[in-house]
C-alpha positions in Angstrom: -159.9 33.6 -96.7 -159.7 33.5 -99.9 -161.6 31.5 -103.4 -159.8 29.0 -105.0 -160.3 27.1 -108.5 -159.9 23.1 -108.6 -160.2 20.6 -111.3 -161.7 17.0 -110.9 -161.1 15.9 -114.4 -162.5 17.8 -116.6 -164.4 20.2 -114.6 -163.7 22.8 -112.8 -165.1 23.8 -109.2 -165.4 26.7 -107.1 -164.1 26.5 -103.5 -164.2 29.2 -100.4 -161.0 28.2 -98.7 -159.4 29.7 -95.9 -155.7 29.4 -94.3 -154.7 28.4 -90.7 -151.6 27.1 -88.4 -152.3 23.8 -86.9 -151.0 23.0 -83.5 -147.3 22.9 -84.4 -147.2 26.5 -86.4 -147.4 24.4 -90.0 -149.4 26.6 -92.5 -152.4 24.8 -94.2 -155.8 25.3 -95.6 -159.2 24.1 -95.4 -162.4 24.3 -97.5 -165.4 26.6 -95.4 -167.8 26.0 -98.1 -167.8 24.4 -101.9 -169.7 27.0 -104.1 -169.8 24.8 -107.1 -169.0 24.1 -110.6 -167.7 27.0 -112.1 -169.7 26.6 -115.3 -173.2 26.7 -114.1 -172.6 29.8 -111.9 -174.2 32.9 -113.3 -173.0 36.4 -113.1 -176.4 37.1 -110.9 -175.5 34.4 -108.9 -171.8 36.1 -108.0 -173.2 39.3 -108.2 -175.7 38.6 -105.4 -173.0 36.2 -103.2 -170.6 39.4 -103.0 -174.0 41.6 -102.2 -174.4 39.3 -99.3 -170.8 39.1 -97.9 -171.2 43.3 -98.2 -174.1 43.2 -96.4 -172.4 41.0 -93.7 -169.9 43.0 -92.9 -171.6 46.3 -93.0 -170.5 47.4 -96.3 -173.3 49.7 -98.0 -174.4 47.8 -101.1 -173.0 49.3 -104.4 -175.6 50.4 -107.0 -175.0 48.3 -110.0 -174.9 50.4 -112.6 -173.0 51.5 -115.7 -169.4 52.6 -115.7 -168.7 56.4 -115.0 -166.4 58.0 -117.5 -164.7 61.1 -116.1 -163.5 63.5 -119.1 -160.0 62.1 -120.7 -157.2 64.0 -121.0 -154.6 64.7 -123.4 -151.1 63.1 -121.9 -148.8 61.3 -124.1 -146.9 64.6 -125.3 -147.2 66.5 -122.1 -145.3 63.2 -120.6 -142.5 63.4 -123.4 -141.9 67.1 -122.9 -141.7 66.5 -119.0 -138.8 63.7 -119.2 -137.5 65.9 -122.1 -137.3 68.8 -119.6 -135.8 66.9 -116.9 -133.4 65.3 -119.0 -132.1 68.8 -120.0 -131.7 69.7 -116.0 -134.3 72.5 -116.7 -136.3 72.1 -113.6 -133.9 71.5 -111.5 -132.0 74.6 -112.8 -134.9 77.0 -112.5 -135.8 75.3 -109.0 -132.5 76.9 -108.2 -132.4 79.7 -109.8 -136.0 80.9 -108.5 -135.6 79.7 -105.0 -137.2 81.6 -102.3 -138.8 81.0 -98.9 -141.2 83.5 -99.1 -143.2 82.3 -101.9 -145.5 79.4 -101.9 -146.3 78.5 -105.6 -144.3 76.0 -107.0 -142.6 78.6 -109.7 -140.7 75.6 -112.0 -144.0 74.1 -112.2 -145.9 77.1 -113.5 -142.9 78.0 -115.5 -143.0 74.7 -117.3 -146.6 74.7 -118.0 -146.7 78.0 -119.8 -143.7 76.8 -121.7 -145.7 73.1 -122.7 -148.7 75.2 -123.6 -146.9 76.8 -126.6 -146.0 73.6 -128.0 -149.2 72.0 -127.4 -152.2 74.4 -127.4 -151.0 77.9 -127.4 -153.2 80.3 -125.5 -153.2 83.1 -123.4 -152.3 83.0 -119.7 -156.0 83.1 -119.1 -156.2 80.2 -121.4 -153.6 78.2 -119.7 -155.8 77.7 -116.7 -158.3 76.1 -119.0 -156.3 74.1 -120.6 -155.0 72.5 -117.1 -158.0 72.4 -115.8 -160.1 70.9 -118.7 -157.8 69.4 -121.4 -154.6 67.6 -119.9 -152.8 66.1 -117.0 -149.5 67.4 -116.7 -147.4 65.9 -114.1 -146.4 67.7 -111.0 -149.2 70.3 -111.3 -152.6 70.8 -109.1 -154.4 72.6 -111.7 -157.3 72.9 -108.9 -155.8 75.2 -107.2 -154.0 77.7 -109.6 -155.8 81.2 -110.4 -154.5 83.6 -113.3 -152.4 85.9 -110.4 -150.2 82.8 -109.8 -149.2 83.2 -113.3 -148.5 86.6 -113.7 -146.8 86.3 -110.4 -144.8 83.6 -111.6 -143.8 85.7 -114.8 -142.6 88.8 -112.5 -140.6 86.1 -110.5 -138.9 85.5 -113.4 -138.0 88.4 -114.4 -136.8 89.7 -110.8 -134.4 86.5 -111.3 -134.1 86.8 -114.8 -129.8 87.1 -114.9 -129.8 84.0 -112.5 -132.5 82.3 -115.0 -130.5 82.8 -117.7 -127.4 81.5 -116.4 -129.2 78.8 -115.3 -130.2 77.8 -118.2 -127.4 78.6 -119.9 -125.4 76.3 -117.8 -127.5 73.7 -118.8 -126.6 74.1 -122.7 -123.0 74.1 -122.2 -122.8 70.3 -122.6 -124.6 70.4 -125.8 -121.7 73.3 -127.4 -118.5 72.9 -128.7 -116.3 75.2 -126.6 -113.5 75.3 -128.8 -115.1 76.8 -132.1 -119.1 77.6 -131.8 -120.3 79.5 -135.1 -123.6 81.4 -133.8 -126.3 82.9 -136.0 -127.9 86.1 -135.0 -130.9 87.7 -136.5 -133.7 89.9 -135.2 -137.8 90.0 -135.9 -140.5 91.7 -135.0 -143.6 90.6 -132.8 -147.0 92.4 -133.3 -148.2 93.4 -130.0 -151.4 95.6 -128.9 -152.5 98.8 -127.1 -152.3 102.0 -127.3 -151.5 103.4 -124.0 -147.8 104.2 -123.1 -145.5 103.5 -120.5 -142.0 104.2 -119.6 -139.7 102.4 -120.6 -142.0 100.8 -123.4 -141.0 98.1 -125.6 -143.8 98.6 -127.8 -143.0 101.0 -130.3 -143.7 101.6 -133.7 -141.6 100.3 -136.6 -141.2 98.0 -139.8 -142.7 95.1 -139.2 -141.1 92.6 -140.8 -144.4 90.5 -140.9 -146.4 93.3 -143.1 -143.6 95.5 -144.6 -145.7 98.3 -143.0 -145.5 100.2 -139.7 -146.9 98.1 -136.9 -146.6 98.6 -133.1 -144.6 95.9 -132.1 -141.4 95.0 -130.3 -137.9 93.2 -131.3 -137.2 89.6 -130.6 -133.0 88.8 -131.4 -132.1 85.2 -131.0 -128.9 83.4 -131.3 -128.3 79.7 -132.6 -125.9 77.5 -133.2 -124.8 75.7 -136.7 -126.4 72.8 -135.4 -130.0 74.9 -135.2 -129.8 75.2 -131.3 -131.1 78.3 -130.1 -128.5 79.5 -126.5 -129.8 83.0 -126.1 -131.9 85.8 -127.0 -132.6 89.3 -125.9 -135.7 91.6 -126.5 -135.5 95.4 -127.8 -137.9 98.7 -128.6 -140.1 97.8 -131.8 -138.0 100.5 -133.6 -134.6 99.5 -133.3 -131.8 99.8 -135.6 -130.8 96.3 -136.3 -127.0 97.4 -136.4 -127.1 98.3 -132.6 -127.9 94.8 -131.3 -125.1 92.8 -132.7 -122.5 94.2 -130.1 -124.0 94.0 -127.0 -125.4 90.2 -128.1 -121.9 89.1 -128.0 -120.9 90.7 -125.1 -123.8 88.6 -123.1 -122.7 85.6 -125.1 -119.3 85.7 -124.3 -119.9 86.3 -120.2 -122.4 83.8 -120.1 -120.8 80.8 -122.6 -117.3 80.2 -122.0 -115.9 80.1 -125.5 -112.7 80.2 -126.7 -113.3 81.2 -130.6 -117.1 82.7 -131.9 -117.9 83.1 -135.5 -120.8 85.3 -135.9 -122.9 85.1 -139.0 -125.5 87.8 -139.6 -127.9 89.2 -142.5 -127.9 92.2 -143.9 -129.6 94.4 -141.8 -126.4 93.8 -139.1 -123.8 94.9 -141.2 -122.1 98.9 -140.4 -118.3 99.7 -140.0 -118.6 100.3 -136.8 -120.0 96.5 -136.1 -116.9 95.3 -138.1 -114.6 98.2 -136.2 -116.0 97.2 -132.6 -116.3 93.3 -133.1 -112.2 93.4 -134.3 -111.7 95.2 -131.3 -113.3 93.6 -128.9 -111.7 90.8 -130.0 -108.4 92.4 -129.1 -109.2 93.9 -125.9 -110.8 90.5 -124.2 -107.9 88.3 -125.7 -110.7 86.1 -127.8 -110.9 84.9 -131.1 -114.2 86.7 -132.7 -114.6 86.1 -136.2 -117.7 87.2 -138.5 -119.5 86.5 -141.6 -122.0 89.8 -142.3 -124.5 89.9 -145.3 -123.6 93.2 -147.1 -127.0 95.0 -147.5 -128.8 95.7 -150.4 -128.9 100.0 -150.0 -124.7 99.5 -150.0 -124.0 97.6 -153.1 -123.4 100.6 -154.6 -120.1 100.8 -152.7 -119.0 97.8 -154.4 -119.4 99.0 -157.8 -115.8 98.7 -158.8 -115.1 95.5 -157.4 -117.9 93.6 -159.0 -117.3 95.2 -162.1 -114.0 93.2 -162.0 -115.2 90.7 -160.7 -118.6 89.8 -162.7 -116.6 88.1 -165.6 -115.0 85.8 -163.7 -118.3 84.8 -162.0 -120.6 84.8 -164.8 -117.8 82.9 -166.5 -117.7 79.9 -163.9 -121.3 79.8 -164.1 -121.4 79.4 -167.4 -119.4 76.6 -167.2 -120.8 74.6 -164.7 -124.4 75.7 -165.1 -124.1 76.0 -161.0 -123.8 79.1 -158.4 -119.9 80.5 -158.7 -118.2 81.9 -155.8 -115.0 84.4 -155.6 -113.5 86.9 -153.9 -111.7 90.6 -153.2 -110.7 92.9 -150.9 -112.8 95.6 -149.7 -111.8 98.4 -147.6 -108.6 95.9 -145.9 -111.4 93.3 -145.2 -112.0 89.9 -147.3 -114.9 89.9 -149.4 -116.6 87.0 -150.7 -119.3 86.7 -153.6 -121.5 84.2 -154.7 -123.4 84.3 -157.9 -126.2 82.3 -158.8 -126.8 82.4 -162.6 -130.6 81.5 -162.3 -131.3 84.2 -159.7 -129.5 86.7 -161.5 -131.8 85.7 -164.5 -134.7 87.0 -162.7 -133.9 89.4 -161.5 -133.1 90.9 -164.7 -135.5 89.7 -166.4 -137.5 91.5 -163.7 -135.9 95.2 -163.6 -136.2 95.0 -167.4 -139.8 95.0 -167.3 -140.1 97.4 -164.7 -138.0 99.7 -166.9 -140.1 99.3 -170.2 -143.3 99.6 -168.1 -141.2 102.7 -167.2 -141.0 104.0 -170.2 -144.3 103.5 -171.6 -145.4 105.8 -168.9 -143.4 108.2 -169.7 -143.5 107.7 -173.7 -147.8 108.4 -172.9 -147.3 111.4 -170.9 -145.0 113.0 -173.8 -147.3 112.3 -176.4 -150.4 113.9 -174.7 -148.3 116.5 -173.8 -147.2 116.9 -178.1 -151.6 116.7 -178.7 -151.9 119.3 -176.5 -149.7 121.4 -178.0 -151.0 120.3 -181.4 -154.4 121.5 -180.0 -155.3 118.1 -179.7 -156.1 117.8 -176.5 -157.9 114.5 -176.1 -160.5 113.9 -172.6 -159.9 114.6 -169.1 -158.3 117.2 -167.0 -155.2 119.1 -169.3 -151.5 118.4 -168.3 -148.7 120.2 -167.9 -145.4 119.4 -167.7 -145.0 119.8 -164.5 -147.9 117.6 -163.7 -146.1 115.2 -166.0 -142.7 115.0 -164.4 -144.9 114.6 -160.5 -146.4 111.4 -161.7 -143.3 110.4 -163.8 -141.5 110.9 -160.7 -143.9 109.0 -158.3 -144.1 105.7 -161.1 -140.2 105.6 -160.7 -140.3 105.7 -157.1 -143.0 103.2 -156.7 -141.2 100.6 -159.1 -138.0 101.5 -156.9 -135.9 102.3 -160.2 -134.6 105.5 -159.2 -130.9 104.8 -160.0 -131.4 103.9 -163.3 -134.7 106.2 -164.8 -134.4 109.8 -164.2 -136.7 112.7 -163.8 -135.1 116.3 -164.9 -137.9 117.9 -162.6 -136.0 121.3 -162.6 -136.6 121.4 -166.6 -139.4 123.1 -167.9 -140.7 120.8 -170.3 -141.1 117.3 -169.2 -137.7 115.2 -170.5 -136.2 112.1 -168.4 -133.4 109.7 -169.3 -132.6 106.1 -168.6 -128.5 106.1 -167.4 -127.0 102.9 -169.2 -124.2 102.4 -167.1 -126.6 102.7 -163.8 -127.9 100.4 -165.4 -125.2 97.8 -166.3 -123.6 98.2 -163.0 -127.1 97.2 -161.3 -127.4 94.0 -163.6 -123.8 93.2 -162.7 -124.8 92.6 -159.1 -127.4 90.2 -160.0 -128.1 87.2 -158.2 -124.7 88.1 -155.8 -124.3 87.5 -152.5 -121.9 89.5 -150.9 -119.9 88.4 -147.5 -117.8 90.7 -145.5 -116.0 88.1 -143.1 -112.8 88.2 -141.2 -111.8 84.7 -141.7 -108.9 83.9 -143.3 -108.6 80.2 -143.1 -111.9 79.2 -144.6 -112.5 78.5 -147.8 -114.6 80.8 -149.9 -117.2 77.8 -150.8 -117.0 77.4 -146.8 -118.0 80.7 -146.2 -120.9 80.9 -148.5 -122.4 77.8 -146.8 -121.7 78.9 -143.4 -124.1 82.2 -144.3 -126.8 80.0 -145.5 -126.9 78.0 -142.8 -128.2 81.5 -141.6 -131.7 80.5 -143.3 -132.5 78.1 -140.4 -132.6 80.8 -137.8 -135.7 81.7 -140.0 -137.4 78.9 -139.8 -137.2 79.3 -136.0 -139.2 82.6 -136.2 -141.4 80.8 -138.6 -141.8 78.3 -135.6 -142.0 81.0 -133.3 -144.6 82.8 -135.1 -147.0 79.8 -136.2 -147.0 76.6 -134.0 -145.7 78.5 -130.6 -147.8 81.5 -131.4 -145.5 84.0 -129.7 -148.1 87.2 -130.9 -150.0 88.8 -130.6 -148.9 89.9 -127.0 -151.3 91.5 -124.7 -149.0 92.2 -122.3 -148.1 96.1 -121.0 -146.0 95.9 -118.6 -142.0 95.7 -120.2 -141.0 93.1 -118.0 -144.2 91.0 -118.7 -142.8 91.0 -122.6 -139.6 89.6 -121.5 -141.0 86.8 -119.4 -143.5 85.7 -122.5 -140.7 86.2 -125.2 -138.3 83.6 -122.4 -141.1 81.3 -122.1 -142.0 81.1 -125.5 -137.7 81.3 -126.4 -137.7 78.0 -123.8 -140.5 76.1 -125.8 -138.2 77.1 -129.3 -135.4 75.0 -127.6 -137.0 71.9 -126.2 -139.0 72.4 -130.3 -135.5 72.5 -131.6 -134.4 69.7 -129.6 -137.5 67.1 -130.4 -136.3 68.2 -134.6 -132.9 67.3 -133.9 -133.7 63.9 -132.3 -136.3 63.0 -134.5 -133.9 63.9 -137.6 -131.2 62.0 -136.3 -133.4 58.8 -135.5 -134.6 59.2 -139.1 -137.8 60.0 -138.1 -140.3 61.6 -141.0 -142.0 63.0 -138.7 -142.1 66.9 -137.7 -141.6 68.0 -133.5 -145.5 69.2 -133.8 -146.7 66.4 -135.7 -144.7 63.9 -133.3 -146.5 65.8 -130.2 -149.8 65.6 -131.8 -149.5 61.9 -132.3 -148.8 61.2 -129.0 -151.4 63.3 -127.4 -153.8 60.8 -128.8 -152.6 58.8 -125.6 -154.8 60.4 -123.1 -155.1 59.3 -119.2 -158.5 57.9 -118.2 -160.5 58.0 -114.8 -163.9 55.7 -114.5 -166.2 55.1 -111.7 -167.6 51.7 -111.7 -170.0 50.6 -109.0 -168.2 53.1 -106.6 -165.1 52.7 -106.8 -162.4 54.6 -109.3 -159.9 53.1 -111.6 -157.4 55.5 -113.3 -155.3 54.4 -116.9 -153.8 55.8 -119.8 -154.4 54.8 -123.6 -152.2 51.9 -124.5 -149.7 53.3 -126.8 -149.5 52.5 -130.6 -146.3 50.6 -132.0 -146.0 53.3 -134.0 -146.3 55.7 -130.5 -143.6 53.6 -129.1 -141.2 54.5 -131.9 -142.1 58.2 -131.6 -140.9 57.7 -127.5 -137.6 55.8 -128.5 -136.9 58.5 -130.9 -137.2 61.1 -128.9 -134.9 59.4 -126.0 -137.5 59.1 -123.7 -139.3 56.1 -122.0 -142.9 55.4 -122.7 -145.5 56.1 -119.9 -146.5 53.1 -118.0 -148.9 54.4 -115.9 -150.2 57.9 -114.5 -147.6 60.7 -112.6 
């Protein structure tokens, strides 16, 4: 039975009609009762007929009422990371990789959570509960049920698995290299992290932060990306280690878990040692592979290099001149190809800069001799009396603080308080102004080449920057050492699919940013209302400019909840 709609010219009537088989099995329908015309029946009117029919039946009457809004929840991006995910094979991977038929939380699930929590709300693991639980509907996830021990369980799982994770995951990037020639960049920072107690084994140690400058407790986050801005690995060290000790044993796990034929590292400054460049060349040798590098030489060794440059600064600042851009040329240094960039406007500055350190210098110093030449006149002016010694200790601690060492020097073993200002210290030092200089075992690249490879370098900084300010990596709370690898691989899985919404977006011509994209499509938020009883669920009808944001990120619009 069912109500049907006629017309009889130009009105319209309302009919109760219902269907039945006459004696031969023919299909046909019959009016039970003519309700009538559809313009002079009131909404009471209805309302009350389908009260009645309720009633008849034995249907409890629904209250009429107003509509019951349950709390909306944020959607839209949590959707775009999930086909994102799956697209990349990522759950299915860690499914794999994590399997086990003693535990009963669905680990990929949890996994993926924490990892869409960095890009979307950061908190901490506490947090994360909340955030299911109040904030969003992510798909696949009962946020009902979860309590904070699934999550830390979930972290430990993933560390007792964390070669097979790795792999895993790996394995799914391997489509998305070039396995004939993949230059990598490799750089290290530091992530603040707190408490005071200590463990064995700790991570947390004190060093330089590279945050502050200043000694921090902390540990050492290295990650490795492609030229294309890809991050494929990273690895997690003590807070104070040297940076030169990581670059080895970061392409030794490269090269077991990526299968490529020919690797150029590039690395800053902090990387570079002899005994990188010695046991890079042969391990090259030994494993039969083409590993090729591109090291920054560090500031604390241009000293070594004071010959060269001095032969080579003419021709550079020459170039420059000429064009009025950054020159490039290059040497050999210690059987090794160096290459040298100078950029005329940097060098400028820089000594422009040391200049003014060096006359603030000397006014210091010209001061302390002349209160030193009253005293002695028996003129000896307010305050405490100096001596010369007392002169030469805060002569001393002015050159140290302006870093100018080299150049300004302190006789301290003299009796009356002299220094002198070396020239050619001094001329050497402004020589290396504005260089860049490239230790690199690459003999088929252009020098211009080279250069550009190394500041490619530049985007693996932005990454931290990422890291450290929308995925909120610190601080870490965490103790335990394997605790601090499972947040830095959670937080290193949210800098890929981040990396991976850029590259889309940039490549669809997109203006806008991964975290600006995701915060425009969490405006589409899934909707549950009660009305009269009964519960309807939506989401937010996406914007035309939401629709663009999906095709440029490769993945289909939501049609209607998980």
């Amino acid at each position: 039975m069912y109500v049907r709609v006629t017309k009889s010219g130009p009105r319209r009537y309302l009919r109760l009609v219902e269907g039945y088989r006459d004696e031969g099995g023919k299909v046909k329908q019959r009016v039970v009762a003519n309700l009538g015309r559809l313009d002079q029946i009131s909404e009471d009117e209805v309302d009350g007929l389908i009260r009645g029919l309720q009633r008849a039946v034995g249907r409890p009457e629904a209250k009429q009422g107003a509509p019951e809004f349950q709390r909306a929840r944020a959607y839209g991006d949590l959707w775009a990371l999930h086909q994102l995910w799956q697209e990349l094979g990522l759950d299915q991977a860690l499914r794999k990789a994590l399997r086990s038929s003693r535990r009963e939380l669905d680990a990929e699930a949890l996994i993926r959570a924490m990892v869409f929590n960095r890009l979307a709300s950061p908190r901490s693991k506490l947090g994360v509960l909340e955030w299911l639980r109040e904030d969003v509907s992510l798909p696949g996830v009962d946020a009902e049920q979860l309590r904070h021990e699934h999550l830390l369980r979930v972290m430990d799982a993933l560390m007792n698995h964390a070669g097979r994770v790795e792999q895993a995951v790996a394995e799914q990037l391997k489509p998305l290299l070039d396995q004939e020639l993949s230059v990598v960049f490799w750089d290290l920072t530091t992530v603040r992290i707190h408490g005071e107690q200590e463990l064995a084994e700790d991570l947390r140690r004190h060093g330089h932060s590279k945050d502050t400058g200043g000694i921090a407790r902390q540990f050492a986050l290295g990650v490795v990306q492609t030229a294309d801005g890809l991050p494929i690995a990273h690895d997690v060290f003590e807070g104070n280690v040297a940076e030169a000790r990581t670059l080895v044993p970061m392409l030794q796990r490269l090269l077991a878990r990526f299968a490529l034929k020919r690797v150029v590292i590039v690395a800053d400054r902090g990387l570079l040692t002899l005994d990188n460049v010695d046991t890079l060349e042969a391990l090259a040798e030994d494993q039969g592979l083409a590993v090729d590098y591109i090291l920054a030489v560090p500031g604390r060794r241009y000293a070594e290099f004071t010959d060269v440059m001095a032969e080579l600064h003419p021709q550079l600042a020459e170039a420059a001149e000429a064009s009025g851009e950054e020159s490039v040329a290059e040497a050999r240094w210690q059987q090794r190809r160096l290459v040298v960039a100078h950029n005329p406007e940097r060098a400028q500055e820089q000594t422009r800069a040391r200049r003014r350190k060096v006359e603030r210098i000397e006014q210091i110093g010209q001061a302390l001799a002349e209160r030193l030449d009253s005293q002695d006149a028996g003129r000896p002016g307010r305050g405490r009396r100096s001596t010369d010694r007392s002169a030469h200790r805060r002569f001393h601690q002015t050159v140290l603080r302006h870093q100018m060492s080299g150049i300004v020097k302190a006789d301290l073993g003299a009796e009356q308080f002299r220094y002198e200002i070396d020239d050619q210290a001094w001329s050497a030092a402004e020589r290396l102004d504005g260089k860049l200089l490239l230790v690199t075992s690459l003999d088929d690249w252009s020098a211009q080449a080279i250069v550009a490879r190394y500041r490619s370098l530049a985007d693996i900084e932005r990454g931290f920057r990422v890291l450290k300010s929308d995925i909120q990596i610190a601080p870490v709370y965490h103790r335990l050492p394997d605790r601090i690898r499972a947040h830095a691989l959670i937080c290193f899985l949210a800098l890929l699919l981040h990396r991976i919404l850029r590259e889309r977006l940039q490549r669809a011509g997109s203006d806008h940013s991964p975290q600006n994209a995701l915060r425009s499509l969490r405006r589409i938020q899934r909707h549950k209302v009660r009305v009269d009883g009964q519960s309807y669920e939506g989401i937010t009808r996406p914007t035309p400019e939401q629709f663009d944001l999906f095709r440029h990120i490769g993945v289909e619009a939501p049609r209607a909840p998980a």
